[in-house]
C-alpha positions in Angstrom: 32.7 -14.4 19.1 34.3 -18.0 18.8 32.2 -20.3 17.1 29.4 -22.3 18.8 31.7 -25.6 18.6 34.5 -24.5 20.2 32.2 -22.8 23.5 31.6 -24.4 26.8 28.0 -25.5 26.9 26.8 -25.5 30.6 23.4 -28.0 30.6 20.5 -26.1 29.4 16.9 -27.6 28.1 14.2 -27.0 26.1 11.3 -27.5 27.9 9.5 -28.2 24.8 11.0 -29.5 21.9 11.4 -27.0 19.0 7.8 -27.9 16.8 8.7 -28.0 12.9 6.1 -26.9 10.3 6.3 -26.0 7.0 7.9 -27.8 3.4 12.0 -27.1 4.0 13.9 -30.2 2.2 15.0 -32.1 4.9 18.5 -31.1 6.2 20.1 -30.6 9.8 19.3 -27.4 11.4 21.3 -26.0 14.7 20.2 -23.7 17.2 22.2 -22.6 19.9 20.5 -20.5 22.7 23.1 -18.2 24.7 22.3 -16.1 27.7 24.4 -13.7 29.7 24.4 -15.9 32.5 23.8 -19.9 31.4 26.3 -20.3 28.6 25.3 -21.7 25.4 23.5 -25.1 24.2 22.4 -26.2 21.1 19.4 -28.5 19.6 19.5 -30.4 16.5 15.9 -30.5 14.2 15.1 -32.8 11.4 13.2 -30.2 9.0 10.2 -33.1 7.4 10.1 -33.1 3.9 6.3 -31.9 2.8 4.0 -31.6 -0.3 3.9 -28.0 -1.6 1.0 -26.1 -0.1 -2.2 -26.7 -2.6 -5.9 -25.5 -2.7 -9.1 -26.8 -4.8 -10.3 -24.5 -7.5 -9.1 -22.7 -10.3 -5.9 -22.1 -12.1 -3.5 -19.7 -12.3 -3.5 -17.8 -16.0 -1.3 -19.1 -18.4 2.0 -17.8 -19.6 0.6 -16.4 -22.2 -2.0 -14.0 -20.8 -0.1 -13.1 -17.8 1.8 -9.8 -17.4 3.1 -8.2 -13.6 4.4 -5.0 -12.8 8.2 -5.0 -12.6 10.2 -2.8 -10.3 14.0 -1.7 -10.4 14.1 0.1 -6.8 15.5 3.3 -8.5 12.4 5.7 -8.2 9.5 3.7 -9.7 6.1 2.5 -8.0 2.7 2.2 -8.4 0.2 4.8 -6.8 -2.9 4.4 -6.5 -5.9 6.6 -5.3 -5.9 8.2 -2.1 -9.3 7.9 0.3 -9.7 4.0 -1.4 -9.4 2.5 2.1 -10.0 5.2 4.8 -13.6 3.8 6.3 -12.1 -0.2 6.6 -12.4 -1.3 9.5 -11.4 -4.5 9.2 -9.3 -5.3 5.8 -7.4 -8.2 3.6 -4.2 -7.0 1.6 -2.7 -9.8 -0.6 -0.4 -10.2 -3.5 2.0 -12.2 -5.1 5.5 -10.4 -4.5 9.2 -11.6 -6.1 11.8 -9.7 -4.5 15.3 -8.8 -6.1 17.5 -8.4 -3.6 17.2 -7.9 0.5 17.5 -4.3 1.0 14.7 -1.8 2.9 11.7 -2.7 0.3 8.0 -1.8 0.4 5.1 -4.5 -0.8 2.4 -1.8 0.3 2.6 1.7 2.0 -0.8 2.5 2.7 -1.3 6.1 4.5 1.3 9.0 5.5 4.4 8.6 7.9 3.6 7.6 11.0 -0.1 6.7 10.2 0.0 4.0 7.8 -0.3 0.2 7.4 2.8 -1.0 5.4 3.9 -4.6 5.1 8.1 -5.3 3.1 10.9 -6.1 4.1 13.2 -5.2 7.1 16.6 -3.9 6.5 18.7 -6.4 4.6 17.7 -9.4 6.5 15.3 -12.3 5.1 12.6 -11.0 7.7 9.1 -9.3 7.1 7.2 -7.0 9.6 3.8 -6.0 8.8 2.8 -2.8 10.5 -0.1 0.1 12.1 0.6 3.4 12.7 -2.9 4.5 13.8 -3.9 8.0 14.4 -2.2 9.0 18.0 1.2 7.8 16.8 0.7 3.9 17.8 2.8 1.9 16.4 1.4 -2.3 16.0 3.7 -4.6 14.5 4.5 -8.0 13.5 8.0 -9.5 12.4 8.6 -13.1 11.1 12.0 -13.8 10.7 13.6 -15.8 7.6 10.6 -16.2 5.9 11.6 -14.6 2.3 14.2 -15.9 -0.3 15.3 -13.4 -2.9 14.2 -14.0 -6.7 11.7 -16.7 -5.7 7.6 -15.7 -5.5 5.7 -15.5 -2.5 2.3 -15.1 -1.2 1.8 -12.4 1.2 -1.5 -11.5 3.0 -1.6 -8.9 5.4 -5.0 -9.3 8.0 -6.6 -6.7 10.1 -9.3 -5.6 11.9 -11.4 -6.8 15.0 -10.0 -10.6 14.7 -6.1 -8.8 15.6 -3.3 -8.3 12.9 -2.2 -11.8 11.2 0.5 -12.2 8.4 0.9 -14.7 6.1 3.4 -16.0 3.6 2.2 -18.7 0.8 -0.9 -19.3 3.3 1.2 -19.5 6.2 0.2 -17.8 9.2 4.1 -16.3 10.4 2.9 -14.0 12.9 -0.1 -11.8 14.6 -0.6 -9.4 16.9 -4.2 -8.6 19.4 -4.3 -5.0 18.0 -7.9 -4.7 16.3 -7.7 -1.9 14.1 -7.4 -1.3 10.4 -7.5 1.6 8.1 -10.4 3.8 10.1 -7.8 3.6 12.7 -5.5 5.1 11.0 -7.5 8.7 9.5 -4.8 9.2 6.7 -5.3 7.6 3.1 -3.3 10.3 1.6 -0.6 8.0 -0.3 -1.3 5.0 -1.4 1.8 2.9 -2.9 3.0 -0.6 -4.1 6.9 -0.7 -3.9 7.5 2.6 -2.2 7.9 3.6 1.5 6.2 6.3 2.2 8.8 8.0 4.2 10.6 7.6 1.1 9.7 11.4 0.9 12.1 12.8 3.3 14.8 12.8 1.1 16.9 12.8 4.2 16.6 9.4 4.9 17.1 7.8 1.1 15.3 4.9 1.3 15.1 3.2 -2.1 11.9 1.8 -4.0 11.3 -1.6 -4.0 13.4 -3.8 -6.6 11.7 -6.8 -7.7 8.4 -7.9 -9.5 4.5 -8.3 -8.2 1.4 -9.7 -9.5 -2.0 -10.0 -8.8 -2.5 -7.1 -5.6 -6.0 -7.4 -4.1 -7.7 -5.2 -1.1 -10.7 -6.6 0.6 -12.9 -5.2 3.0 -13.2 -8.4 5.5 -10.5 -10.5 7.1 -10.1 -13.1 4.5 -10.4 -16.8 6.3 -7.1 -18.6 6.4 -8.6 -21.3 3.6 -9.8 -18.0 1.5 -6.4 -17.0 1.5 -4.6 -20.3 1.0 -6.9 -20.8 -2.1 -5.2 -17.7 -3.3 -2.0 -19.5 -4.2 -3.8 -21.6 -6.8 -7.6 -19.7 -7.8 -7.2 -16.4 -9.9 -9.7 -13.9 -8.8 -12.7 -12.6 -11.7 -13.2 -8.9 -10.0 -16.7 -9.7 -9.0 -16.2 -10.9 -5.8 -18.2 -9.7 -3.1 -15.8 -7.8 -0.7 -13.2 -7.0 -3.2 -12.2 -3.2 -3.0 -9.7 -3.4 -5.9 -7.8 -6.1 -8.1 -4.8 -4.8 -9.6 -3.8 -8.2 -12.0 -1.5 -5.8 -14.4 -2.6 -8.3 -17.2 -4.2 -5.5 -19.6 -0.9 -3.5 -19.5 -1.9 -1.0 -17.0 -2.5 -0.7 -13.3 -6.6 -0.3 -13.4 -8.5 -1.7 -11.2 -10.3 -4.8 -12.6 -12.6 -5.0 -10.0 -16.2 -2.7 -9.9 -14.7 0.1 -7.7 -12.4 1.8 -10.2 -9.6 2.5 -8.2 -7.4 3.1 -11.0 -3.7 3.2 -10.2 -0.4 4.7 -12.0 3.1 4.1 -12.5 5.5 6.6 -11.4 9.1 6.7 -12.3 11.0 3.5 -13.9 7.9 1.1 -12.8 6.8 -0.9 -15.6 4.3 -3.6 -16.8 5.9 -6.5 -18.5 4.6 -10.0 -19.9 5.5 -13.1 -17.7 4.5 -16.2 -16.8 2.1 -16.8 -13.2 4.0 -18.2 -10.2 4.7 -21.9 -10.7 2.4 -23.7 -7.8 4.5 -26.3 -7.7 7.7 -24.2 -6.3 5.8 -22.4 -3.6 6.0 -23.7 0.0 5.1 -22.4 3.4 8.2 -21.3 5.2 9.6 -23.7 7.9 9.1 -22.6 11.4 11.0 -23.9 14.2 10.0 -23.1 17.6 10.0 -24.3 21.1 10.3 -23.6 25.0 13.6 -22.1 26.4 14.2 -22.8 30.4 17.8 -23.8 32.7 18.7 -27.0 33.8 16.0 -26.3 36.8 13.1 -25.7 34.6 13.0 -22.0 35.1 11.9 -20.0 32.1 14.9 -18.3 30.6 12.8 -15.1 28.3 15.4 -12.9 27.0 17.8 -15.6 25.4 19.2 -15.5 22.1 18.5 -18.0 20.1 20.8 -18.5 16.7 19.9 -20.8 13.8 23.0 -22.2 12.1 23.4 -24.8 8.9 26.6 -26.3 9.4 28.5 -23.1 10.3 26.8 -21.1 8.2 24.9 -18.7 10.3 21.3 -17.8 9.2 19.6 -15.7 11.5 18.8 -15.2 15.3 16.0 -14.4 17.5 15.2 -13.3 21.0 13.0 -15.6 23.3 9.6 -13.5 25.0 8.7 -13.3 28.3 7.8 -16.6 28.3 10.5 -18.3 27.1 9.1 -18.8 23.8 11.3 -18.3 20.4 10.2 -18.9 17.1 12.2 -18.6 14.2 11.7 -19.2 10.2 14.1 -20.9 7.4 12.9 -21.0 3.7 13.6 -24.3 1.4 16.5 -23.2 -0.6 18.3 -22.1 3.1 
C-alpha cells in the first residue's frame, strides 16, 4: 500500500473533531481514515503539553526500602492461592507493572482457560485488553490501543463488578465495557498468577511468561473510585485498609501477603525479588487519547473505517471506527 501522501483523498469529514486528553509532549499527529468505498483523508492534532497526573497524600517508599518482583519471561511467575477471589462480586485489581519488551505478556491470570479475568498485553502491539471469561464460556473484553511503552512503569487498574468493566492506565480510564460481573461470575479460582497466562499450560500453544518487573499488586473487594485509584500513583498502601483482599508490595523479599488475609504467594521458576527504587511520579502520565466522529462529505456515519495514526511517516497503530462512527485511539509520550 502507497503511502498516505502519495493517495487520492476524495473529501471526507470528521463530524467531530478528534478530542485530545492526556500528557503527550506536544508534536504533530496524523490520522488518515480509509474505507473501501470513500478513499482516504487525513486530520492533523496538536497533542497539549500537560502536568504529570498527581494525587494528595502520601509518598511512594524510598529507594532504599523498595524491592519488586522481577520477571525474565522464561518460565517464572508468581502464584498465589487458589479460592482467594471466587465469592467477589464486584473487584479492584491494581499494580504497578514495567514491561520488557512487547510480546503476548500476562499482568494477572486469575481463574482457568476459558473462565478467568486476565488483564496484559496483546500480541506484540503497544495495546492492552482486559478480559471475563465467565462460567458458560462468555467472553467480556476491553482493548485500549497504544497505551503501553516498553521499559517505562505504568499504573494498571483493572474494575469489575455491577458498575461494568473499566480499565485504567496511570489513573486513566482507556476503556470499559456494560458487563457487570466479576469473579462469582466466573466459578473457577483454580490458578491464580502474576506474569503467566494461564493457557500457558497447553504446552501446544508456547506462550511465554511475562518479561519485565511489577510492584505493589493489590486485590480489593469493591470497585475502587476513579480518585481512589488515581491516588494510587502517588499514596503507598499500609495493609489495613478496609476492602483490601491482599497487598503483594515484595518489599520483605518475598511474595506474602501484607495485608490481614494471608494470601501468601510463591515464585515459581526464574521469578525473583530484587531491590529497586519506586516508580518516579514525576515520569508517569496518562496516555494521550485521540478520538472523534467519522462521517462522508454528506454527514453520513461511516462505522467500519480504518483509522491509522501516523508521526511523520512513521506508522504507529490503527483502529476500526464502531457502529457509530466513533474511533478512539491512544499514543504514549515517548511515541
Amino acid at each position: 500500500m502507497p503511502h498516505p501522501e502519495t493517495m487520492p483523498a476524495k473529501r471526507v469529514r470528521s463530524g467531530s473533531f478528534p478530542e485530545r486528553h492526556g500528557s503527550a509532549a506536544v508534536a504533530l499527529l496524523i490520522l488518515w481514515v480509509i474505507g473501501a468505498s470513500f478513499g482516504a483523508f487525513r486530520l492533523t492534532a496538536q497533542s497539549p503539553a500537560q502536568s504529570p497526573a498527581q494525587s494528595a497524600g502520601g509518598t511512594l517508599p524510598g529507594p532504599g526500602t523498595n524491592q519488586v518482583l522481577r520477571l525474565t519471561g522464561l518460565d517464572g511467575h508468581v502464584e498465589l492461592p487458589s479460592g482467594m477471589v471466587d465469592a467477589l462480586s464486584e473487584a479492584t485489581v491494581e499494580g504497578w507493572v514495567r514491561f520488557d519488551r512487547l510480546a503476548p505478556a500476562r499482568f494477572f491470570d486469575f481463574g482457568d482457560r476459558e473462565q478467568s479475568m486476565a488483564l496484559g498485553l496483546v500480541e506484540s502491539r503497544p495495546d492492552l485488553r482486559f478480559e471475563i471469561w465467565d462460567a458458560s464460556g462468555q467472553r467480556h473484553t476491553i482493548t485500549a490501543s497504544g497505551v503501553i511503552a516498553t521499559n517505562q512503569w505504568h499504573h494498571l487498574a483493572a474494575v469489575s463488578g455491577p458498575g461494568g468493566m473499566k480499565l485504567y492506565v496511570n489513573g486513566e480510564l482507556v476503556g470499559k465495557d456494560g458487563y457487570p460481573g466479576s469473579f462469582s461470575a466466573i466459578r473457577n479460582g483454580r490458578r491464580n498468577r502474576l506474569g503467566r497466562d494461564n493457557w500457558s499450560d497447553n504446552d501446544r500453544l508456547q506462550l511465554p511468561d511475562t518479561a519485565g518487573v511489577m510492584d505493589s499488586v493489590a486485590v480489593w473487594n469493591r470497585e475502587r473510585s476513579p480518585a481512589e485509584i488515581r491516588g494510587s500513583l502517588t499514596r503507598r498502601l499500609t495493609g489495613t485498609e478496609p476492602g483490601l483482599v491482599g497487598w503483594w508490595p515484595f518489599d520483605d523479599g518475598t511474595a506474602r501477603d501484607q495485608s490481614r488475609n494471608g494470601h501468601h504467594g510463591q515464585w515459581v521458576g526464574s521469578a525473583r525479588i530484587t531491590p529497586e527504587p519506586p516508580p518516579d511520579r514525576e515520569s508517569i502520565h496518562p496516555p494521550t487519547q485521540i478520538a472523534g466522529t467519522i462521517t462522508d462529505s454528506e454527514g453520513r456515519l461511516l462505522p467500519g473505517a480504518t483509522v491509522r495514526l501516523f508521526r511523520g511517516i512513521q506508522f504507529l497503530r490503527s483502529t476500526v471506527a464502531d457502529a457509530a462512527g466513533r474511533y478512539r485511539v491512544y499514543t504514549t509520550r515517548d511515541e
